[in-house]
PAKE-294198 format. One record per atom (N, C-alpha, C): x, y, z. Coordinates in steps of 0.02 Angstrom, whole numbers, plus 32768, in hexadecimal, padded with zeros to 4 digits. Example, Ala and Ser with C-alpha at 12.3 -4.5 7.8 and 13.67 -1.06 7.14 Angstrom:
# residues 2
82947EE48186/82677F1F8186/82947F5B8186/82827F908162/82AC7FCB8165/82858002818A/
***
This chain:
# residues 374
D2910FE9BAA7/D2C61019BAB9/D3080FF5BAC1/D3080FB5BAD9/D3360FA2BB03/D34E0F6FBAB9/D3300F6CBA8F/D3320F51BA3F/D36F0F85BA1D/D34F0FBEBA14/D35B0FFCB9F5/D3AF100EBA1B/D3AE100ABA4D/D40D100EBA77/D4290FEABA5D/D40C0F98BA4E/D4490F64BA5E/D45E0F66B9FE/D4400F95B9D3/D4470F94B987/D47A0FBDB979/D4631018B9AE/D493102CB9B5/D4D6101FB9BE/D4E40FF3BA07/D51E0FE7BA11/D5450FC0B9E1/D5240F96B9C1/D5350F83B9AB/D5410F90B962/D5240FCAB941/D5460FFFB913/D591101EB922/D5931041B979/D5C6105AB978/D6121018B97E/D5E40FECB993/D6250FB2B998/D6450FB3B96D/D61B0F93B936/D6340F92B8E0/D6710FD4B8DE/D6490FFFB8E4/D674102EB8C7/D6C41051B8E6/D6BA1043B92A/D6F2104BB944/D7221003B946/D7050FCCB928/D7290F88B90D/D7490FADB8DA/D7230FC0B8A4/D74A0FCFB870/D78D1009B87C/D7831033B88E/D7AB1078B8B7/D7EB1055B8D2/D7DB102DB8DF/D8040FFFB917/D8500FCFB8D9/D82D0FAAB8A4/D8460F87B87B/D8610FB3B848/D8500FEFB829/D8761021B815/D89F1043B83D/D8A91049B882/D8D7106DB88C/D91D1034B8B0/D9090FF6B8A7/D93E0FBAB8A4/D9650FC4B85C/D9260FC8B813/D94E0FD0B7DF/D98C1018B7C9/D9781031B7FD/D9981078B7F2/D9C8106CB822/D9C81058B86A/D9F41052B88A/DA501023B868/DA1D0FE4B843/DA3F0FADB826/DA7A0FD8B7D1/DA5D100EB7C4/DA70102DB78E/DAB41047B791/DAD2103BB765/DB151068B76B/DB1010B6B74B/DB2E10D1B776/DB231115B76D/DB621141B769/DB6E115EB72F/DBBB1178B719/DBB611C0B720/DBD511D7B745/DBC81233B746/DC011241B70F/DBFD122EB6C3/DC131260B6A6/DBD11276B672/DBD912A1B640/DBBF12A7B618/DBB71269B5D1/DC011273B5D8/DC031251B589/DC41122BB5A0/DC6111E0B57E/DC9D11C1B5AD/DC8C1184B572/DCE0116CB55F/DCE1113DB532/DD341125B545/DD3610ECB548/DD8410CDB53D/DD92109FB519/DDBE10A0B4E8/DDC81094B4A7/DE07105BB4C5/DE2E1036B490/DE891010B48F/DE9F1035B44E/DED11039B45F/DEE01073B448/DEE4104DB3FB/DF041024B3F7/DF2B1012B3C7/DF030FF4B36B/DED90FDDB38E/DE8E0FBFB36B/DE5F0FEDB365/DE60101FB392/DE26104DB3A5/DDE11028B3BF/DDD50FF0B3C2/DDAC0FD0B3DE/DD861000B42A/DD401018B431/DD291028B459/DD1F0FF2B495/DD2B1010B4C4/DD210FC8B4FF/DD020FE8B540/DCE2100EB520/DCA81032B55B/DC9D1079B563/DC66108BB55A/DC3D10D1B548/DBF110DDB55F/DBF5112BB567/DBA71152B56F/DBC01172B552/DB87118FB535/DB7611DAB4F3/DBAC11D9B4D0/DBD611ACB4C6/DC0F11ADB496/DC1611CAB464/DBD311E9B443/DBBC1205B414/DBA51238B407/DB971257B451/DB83128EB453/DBB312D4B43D/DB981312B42A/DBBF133DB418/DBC8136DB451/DC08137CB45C/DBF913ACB4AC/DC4913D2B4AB/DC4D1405B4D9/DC901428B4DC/DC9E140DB4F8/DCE81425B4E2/DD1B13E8B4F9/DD5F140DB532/DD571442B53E/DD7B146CB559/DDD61465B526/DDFB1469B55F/DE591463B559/DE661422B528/DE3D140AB538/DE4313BEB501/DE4413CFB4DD/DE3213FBB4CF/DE3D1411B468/DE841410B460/DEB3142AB492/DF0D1438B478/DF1913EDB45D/DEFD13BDB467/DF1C1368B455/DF191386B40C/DEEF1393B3E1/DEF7139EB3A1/DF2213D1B38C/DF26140DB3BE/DF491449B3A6/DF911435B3AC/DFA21413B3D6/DFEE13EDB3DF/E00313C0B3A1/DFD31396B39C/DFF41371B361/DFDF1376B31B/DFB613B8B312/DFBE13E6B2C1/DFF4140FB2C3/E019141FB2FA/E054144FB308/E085142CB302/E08913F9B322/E0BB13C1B30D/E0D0139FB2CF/E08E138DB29D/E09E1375B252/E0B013C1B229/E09C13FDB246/E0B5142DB1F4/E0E2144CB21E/E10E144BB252/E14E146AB26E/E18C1437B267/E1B31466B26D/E2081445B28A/E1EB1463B2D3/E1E61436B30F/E1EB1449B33D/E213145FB34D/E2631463B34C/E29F1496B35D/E2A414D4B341/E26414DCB316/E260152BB2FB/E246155EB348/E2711593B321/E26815C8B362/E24315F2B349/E20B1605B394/E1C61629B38E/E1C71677B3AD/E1CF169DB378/E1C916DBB39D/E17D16F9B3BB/E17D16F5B3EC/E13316F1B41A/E1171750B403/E0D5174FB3F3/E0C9177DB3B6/E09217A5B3F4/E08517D0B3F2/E05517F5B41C/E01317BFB423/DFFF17B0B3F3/DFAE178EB3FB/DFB61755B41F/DFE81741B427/DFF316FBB454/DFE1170BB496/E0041745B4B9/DFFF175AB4FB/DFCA176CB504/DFBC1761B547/DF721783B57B/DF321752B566/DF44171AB561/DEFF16F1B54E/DEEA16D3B582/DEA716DBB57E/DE7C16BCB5BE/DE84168DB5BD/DE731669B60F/DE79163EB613/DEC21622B628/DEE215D9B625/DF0C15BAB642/DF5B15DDB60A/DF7715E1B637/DFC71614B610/DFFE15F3B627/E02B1603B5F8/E06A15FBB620/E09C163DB623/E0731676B60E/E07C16C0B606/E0A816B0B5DD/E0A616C3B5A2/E0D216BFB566/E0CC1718B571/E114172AB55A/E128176FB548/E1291788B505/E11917BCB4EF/E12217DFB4A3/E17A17D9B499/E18F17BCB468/E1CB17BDB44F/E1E5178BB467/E1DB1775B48A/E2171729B4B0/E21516EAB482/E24C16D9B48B/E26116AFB454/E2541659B464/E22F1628B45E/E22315D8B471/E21315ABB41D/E2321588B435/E21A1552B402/E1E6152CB3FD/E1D1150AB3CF/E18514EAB3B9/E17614B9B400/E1B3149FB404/E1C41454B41F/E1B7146CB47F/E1C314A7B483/E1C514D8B4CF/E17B14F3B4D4/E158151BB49A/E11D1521B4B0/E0E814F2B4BB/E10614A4B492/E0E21464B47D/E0D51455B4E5/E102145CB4FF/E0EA1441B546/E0E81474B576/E0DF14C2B557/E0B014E9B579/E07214DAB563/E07014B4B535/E02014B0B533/E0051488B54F/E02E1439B547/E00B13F8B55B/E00513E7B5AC/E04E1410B5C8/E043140BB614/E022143DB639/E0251482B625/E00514B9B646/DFCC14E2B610/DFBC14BAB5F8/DF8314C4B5B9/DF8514FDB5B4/DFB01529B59D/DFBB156FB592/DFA2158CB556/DF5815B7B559/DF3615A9B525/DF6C15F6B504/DF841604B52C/DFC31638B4EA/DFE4160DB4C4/E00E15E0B4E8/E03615ADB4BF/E01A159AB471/DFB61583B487/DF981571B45D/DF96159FB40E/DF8315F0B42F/DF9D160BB403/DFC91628B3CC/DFF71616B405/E0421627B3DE/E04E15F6B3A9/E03D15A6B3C2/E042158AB38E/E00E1580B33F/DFEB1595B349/DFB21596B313/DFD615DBB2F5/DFED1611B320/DFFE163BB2E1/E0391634B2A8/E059160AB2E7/E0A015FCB2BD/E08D15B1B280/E068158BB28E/E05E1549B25B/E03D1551B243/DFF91588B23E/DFD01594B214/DFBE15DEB1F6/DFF115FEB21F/DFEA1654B1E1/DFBE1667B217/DF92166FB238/DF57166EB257/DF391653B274/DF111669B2B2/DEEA1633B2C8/DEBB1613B29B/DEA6163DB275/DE541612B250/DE7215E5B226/DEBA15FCB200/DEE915CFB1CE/DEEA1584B1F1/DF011594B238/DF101556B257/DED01520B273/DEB0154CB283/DE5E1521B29E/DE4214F4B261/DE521509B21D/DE4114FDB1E9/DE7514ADB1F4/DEAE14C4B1E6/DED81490B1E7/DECB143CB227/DEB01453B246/DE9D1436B286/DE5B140BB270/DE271440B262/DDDB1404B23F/DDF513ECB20C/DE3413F6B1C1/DE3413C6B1B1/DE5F1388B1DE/DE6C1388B1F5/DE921350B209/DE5C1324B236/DE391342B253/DE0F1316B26E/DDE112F0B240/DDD1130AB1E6/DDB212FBB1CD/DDD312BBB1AE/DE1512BFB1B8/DE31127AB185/DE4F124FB1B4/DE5E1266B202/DE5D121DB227/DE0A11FFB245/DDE1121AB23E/DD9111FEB22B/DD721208B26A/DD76125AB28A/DD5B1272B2CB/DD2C129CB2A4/DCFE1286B28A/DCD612B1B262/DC9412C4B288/DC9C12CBB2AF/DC5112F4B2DE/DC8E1313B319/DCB91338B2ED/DCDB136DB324/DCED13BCB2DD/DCE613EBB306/DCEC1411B2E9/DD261443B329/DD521476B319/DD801491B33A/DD4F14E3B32B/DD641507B340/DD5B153FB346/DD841560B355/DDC6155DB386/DE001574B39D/DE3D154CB3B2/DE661555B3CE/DEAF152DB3E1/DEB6152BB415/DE841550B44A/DEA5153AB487/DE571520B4A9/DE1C1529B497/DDEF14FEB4BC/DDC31517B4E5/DDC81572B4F2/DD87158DB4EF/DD49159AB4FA/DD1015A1B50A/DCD81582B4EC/DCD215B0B4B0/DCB0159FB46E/DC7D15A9B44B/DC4C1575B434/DC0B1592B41B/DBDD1565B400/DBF21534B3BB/DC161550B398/DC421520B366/DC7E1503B374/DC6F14F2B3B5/DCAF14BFB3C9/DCA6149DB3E5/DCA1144FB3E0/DC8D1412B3F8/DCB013DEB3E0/DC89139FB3F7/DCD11352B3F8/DC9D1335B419/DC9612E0B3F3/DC7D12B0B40E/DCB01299B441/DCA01272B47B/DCD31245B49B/DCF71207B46A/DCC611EFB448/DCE611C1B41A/DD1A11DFB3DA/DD141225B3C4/DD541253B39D/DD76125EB3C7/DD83127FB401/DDBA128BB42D/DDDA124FB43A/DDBA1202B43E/DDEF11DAB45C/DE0611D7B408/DDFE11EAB3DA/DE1311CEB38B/DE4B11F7B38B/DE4A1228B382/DE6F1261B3A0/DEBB1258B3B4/DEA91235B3FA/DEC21234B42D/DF1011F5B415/DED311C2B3FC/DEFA1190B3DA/DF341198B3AB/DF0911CFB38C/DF4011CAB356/DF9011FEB369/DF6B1226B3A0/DFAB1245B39D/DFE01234B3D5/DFC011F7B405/DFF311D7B41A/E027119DB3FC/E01511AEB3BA/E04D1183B38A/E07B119DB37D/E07911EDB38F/E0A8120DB36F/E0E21205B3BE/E11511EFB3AD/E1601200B3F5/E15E122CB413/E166126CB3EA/E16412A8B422/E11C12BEB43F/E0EA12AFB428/E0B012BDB42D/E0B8129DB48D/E0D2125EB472/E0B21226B4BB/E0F1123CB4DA/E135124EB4D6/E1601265B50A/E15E12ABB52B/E11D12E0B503/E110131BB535/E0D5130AB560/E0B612D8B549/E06612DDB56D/E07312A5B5B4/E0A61281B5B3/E0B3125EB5D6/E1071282B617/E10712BBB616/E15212D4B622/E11512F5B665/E12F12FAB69D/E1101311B6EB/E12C134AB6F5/E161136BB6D9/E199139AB6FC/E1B9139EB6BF/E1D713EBB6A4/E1EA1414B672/E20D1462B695/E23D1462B673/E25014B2B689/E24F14C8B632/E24714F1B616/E24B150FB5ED/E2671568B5F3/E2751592B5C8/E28D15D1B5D4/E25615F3B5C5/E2741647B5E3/E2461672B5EB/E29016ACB5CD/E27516B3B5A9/E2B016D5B576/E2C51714B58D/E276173EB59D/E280177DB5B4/E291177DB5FC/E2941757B612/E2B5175AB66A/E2E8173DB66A/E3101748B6AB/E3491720B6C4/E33C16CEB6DF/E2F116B8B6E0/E2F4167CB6F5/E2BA164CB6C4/E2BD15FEB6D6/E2A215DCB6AC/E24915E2B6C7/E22815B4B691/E1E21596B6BE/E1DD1555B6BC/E1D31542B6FE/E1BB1512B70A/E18414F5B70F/E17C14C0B6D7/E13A14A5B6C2/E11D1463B6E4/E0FB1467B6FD/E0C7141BB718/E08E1415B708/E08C13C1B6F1/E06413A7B6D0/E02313B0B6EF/DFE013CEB6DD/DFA913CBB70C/DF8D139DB702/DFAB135CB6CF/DF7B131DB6DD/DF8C12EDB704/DF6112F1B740/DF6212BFB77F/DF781272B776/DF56125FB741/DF4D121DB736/DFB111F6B740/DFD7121FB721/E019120EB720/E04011F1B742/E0311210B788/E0361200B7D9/E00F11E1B7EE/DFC911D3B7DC/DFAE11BBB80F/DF811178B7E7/DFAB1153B7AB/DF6E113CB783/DFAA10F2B76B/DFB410B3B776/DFE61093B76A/DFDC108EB723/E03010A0B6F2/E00A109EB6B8/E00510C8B691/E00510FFB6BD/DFE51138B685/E0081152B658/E01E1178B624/E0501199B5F4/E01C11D1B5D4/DFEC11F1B5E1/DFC2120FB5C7/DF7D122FB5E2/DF52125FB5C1/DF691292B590/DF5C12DBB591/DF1712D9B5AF/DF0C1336B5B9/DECC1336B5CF/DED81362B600/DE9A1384B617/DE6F13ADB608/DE3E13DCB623/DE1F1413B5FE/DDDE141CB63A/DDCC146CB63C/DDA3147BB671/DD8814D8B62C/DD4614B8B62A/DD1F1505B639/DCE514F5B660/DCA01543B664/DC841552B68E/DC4B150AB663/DC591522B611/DC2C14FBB5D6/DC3E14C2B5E2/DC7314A7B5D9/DC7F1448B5C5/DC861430B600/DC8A1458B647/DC8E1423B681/DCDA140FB677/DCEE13E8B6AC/DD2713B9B6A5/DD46138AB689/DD681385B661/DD8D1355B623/DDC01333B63D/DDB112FAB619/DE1412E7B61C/DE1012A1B5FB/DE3B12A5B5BD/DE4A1271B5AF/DE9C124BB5CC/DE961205B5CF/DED011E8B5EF/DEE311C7B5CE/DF1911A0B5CE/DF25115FB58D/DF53113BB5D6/DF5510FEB5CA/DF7F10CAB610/DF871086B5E0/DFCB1068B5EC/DFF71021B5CC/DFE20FFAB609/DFD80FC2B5F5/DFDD0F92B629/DFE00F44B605/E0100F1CB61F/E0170EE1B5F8/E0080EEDB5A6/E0440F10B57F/E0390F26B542/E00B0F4CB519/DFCB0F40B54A/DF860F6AB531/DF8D0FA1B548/DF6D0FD8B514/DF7B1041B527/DF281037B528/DF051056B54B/DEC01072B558/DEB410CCB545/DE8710EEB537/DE7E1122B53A/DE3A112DB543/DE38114EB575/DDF51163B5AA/DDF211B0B5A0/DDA511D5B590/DD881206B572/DD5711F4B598/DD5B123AB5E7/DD22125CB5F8/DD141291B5F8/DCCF12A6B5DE/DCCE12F5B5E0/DC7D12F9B610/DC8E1339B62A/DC6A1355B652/DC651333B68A/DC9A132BB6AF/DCA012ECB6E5/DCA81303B720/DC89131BB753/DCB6132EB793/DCF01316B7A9/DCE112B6B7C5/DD10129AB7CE/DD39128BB7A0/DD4B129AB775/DD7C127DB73B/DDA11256B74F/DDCC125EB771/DE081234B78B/DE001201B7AB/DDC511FCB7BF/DDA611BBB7E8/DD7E117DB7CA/DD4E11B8B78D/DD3E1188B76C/DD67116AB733/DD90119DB71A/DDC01161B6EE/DDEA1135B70C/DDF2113BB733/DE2C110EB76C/DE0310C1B767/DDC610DCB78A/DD92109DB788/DD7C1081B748/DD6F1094B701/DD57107FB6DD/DD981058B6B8/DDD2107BB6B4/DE0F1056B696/DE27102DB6CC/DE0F1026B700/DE2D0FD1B71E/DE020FA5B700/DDB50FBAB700/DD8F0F80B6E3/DDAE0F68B6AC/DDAC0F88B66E/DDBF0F7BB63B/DDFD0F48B634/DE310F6DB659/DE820F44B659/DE6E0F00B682/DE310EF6B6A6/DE130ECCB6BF/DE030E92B690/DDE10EC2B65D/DDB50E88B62E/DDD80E70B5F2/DDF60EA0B5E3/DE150E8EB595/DE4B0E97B59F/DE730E53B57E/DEC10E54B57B/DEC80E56B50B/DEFF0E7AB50D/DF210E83B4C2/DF290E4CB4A4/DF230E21B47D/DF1B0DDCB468/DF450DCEB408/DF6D0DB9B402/DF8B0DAFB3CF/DF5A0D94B3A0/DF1E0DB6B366/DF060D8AB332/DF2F0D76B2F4/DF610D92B2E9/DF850D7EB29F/DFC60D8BB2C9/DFF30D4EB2B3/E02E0D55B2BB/E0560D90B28F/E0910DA3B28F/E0B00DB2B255/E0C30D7DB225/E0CA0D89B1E9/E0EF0D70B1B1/E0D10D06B1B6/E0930D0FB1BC/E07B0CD5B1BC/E0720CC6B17C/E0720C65B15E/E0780C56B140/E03F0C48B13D/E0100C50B0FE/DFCD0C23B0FC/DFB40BE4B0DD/DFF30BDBB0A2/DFC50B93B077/DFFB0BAEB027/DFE90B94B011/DFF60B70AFC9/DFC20B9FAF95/DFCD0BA3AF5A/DF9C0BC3AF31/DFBE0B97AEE1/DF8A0B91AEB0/DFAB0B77AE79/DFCA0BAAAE46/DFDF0B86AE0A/DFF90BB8ADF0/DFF10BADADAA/DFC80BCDAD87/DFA40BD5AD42/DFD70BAEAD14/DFB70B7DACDD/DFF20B7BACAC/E0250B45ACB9/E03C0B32AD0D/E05A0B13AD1B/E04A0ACAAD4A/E0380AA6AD2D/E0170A5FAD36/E0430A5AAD79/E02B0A4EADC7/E0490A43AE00/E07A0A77AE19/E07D0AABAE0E/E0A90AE4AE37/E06F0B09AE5A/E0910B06AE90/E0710B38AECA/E08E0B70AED2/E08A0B96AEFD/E0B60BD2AF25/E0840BD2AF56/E0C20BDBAF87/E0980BF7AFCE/E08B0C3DAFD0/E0670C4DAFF8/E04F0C8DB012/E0450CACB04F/E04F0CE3B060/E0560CF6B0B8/E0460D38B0C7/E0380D54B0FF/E0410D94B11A/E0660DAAB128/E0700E05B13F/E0A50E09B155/E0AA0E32B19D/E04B0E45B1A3/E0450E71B1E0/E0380E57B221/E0340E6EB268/E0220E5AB29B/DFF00E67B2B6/DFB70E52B2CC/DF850E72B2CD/DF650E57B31D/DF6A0E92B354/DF480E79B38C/DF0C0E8BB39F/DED10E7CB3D0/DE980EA1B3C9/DE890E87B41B/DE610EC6B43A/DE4C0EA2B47C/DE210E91B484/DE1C0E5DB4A6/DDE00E28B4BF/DDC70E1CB505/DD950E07B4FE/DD880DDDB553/DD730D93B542/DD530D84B577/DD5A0D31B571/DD370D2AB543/DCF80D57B53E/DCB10D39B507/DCA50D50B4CC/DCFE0D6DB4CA/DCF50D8DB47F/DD140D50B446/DD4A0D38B46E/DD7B0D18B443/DD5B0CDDB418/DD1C0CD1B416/DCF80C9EB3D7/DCE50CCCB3A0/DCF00D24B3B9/DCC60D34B38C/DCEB0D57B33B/DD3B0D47B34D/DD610D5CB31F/DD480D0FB2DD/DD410D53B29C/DD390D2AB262/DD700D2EB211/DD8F0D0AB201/DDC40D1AB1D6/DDA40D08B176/DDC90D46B14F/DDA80D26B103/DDD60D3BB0EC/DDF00D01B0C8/DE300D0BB089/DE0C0D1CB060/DE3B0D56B037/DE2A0D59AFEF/DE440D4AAFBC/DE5C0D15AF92/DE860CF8AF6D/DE570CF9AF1A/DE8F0D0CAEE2/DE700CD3AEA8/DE670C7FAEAE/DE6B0C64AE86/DE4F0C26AE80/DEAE0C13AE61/DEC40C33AE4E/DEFB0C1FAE29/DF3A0C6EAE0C/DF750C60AE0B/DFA00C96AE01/DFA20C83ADCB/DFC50CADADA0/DFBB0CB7AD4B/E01A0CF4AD38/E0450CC0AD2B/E0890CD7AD1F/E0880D0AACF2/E0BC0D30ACED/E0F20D2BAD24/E0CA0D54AD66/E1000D57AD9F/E0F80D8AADDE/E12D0D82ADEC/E1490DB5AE23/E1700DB1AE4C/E1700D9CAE93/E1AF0D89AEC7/E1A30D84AEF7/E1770DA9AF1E/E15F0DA8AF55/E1410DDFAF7C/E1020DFAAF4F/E0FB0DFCAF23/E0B70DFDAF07/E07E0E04AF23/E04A0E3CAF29/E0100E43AF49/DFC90E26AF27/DFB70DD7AF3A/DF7F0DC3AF22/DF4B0DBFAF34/DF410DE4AF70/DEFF0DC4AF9C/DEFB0DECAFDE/DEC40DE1B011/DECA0E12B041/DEB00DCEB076/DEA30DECB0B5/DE9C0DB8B0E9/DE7B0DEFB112/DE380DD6B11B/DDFA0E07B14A/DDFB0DE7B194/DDF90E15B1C3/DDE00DF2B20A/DDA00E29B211/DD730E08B220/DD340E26B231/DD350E0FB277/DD020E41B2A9/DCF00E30B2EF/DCA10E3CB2EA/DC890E04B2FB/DC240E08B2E9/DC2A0E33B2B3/DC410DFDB27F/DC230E0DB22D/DC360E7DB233/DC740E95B24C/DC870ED1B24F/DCC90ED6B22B/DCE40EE6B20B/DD330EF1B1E1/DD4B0F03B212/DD820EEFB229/DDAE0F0BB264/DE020F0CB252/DE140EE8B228/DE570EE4B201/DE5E0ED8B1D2/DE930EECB194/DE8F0ED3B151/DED00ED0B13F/DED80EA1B106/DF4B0E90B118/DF3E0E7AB0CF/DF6F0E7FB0AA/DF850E5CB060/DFAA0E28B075/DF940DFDB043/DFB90DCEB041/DFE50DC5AFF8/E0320D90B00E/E0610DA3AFE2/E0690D50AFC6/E08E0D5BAF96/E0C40D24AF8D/E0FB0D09AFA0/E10A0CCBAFA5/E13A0CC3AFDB/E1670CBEAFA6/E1750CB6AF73/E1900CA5AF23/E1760CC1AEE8/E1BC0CD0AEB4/E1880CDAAE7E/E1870CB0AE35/E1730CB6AE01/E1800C96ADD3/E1830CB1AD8D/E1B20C9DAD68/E1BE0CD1AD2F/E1900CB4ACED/E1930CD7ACB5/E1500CC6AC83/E16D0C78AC5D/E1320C66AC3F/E1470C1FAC32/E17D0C1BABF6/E1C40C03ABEE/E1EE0C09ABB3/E1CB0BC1AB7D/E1DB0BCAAB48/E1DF0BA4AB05/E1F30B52AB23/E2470B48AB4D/E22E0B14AB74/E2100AF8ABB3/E1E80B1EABBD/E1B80B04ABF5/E1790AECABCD/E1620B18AB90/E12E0B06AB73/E1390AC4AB43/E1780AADAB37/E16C0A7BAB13/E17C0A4EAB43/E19C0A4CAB75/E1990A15ABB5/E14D0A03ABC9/E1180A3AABCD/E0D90A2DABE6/E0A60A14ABA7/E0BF0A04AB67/E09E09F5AB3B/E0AF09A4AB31/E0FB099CAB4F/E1180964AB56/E0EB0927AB7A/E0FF095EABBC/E0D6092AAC0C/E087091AABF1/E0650939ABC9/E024092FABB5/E02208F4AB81/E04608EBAB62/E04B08C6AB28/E03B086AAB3F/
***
């Protein structure tokens, strides 16, 4: 009997040992309350930390990042928008747009981005695309040729439907690209706006609802987004020592806390790092035909990429050159390309030029070189 206990106990030992060492590994775990969360540099696009980055999920108000800057490439933003019945009374976040009142592209551009005014959204899709469906159209392609290709739009202001989704890793692509554009990054980054209200005697005053602005060192960016479907959004973008970051959480309670926290790490780990100078010189190349003439050869781009300590062995460089130039050419001449790979990955690609050129061989050059042989 007293056999039969001490086997027992020593069954349950085991097992509450084990109970015990899994819930150290779980304790020890990092645990991210968003759904899906990726932060990219902006500039390289280099990912520098992600979950479900890949996953497909609604994206709420975040969708206007695209509807802003497809409105932006096919407008004159100083065109004036006569605000059309279908614009008004849209659910959701407003800036009560009126039937007939008169605003420009450039005026509804930061009713949308600061008070995500999903009328604004409309107004502009009717005016840049004939239509909303004209414009939604206009919108997936664009996502299809800056290479957010596991996002599909469904509308302009963000919604829910079942055909409307976005990886975290397309939204920060997204995101990227349209903080290249000036005005893009001087509305998404602006805290305070008065704009008009045509049909009244007074203006509106617009504030930015992205927190991060105020409360994030750094920040210049970019938009928020809330439904019942996608949970809490917000992508951010923040400069720091020359490096731009852009942080994509969706379905996040804390948003603001956790990107706060995840982009210190980062600005923590990786600093922006010069791999190619500009207009570097590389070497000498020969030159067909001509017994001892060289020409040099060079780049002309700058190319930075971010790193941490244990990355920087892992940058790898491959010229691509002929064996020999073959006259005539001109100066500046494109002969060759210059690869940087990161772990055997393409990460930059640059032509390379001539630093000189040389004209075709004349009657006396060819009998000078028949000479020197002689």
């Amino acid at each position: 009997m007293r056999r039969r206990v001490g086997k027992a106990f020593a069954v349950l030992y085991l097992f509450a040992a084990v109970l015990f060492c899994s819930a150290k590994v779980a304790a020890g775990a990092e645990v991210i309350p968003a759904r899906s969360m990726i932060i990219i540099e902006a500039s390289a696009g280099r990912p520098l930390f992600e979950k479900n980055a890949y996953q497909k999920l609604p994206m709420a108000s975040t969708t206007k990042i695209m509807t802003a800057i497809v409105a932006i490439e096919e407008c004159d933003v100083k065109e004036v928008v006569t605000i059309p019945k279908q614009a008004c009374g849209i659910e959701g976040s407003s800036i009560y747009l009126e039937e007939g009142e008169k605003l420009t592209v450039e005026q509804l551009l930061y009713g949308l981005m600061l008070r995500s005014g999903n009328d604004c959204a409309v107004a502009l899709a009717l005016h840049a695309g004939g239509s909303v469906e004209g414009f939604v159209k206009k919108m997936n392609e664009k996502a299809q040729a800056i290479g957010a290709y596991d996002t599909h739009f469904a509308n302009p202001h963000g919604l829910h439907a079942d055909d409307h989704f976005i990886t975290a890793y397309d939204l920060a692509v997204i995101s990227s690209y349209a903080m290249k554009n000036s005005l893009f990054r001087q509305i998404v980054s602006t805290k305070r706006i008065e704009i008009p209200c045509t049909t009244r005697d007074y203006g509106r005053i617009l504030y930015n609802k992205n927190k991060m602005l105020s409360r994030y060192e750094g920040a210049n960016g970019i938009k928020t987004g809330f439904t019942r479907q996608a949970g809490r959004c917000l992508v951010s973008s923040a400069m720091r020592d020359g490096m731009e970051l852009i942080c994509v959480v969706l379905n996040c309670g804390p948003m603001w806390e956790v990107s706060e926290q995840y982009l210190d790490k980062m600005f923590g780990k990786y600093s922006l790092k010069t791999v190619l100078e500009p207009y570097k010189y590389w070497g000498d190349i020969e030159v067909a035909k001509r017994p001892g003439l060289k020409v040099g050869y060079y780049t002309k781009d700058k190319f930075a990429y971010p790193l941490c300590e244990e990355d920087e062995d892992k940058i790898s460089i491959r010229v691509e050159l002929p064996d020999s130039l073959t006259p005539p050419f001109n100066k500046d001449a494109e002969i060759g390309k210059v690869k940087y790979y990161f772990e055997n990955e393409l990460i930059f690609s640059t032509k390379i030029y001539t630093i000189d050129g040389v004209g075709a061989l004349t009657y006396t050059d060819a009998l000078d070189k028949i000479i020197s042989q002689m």
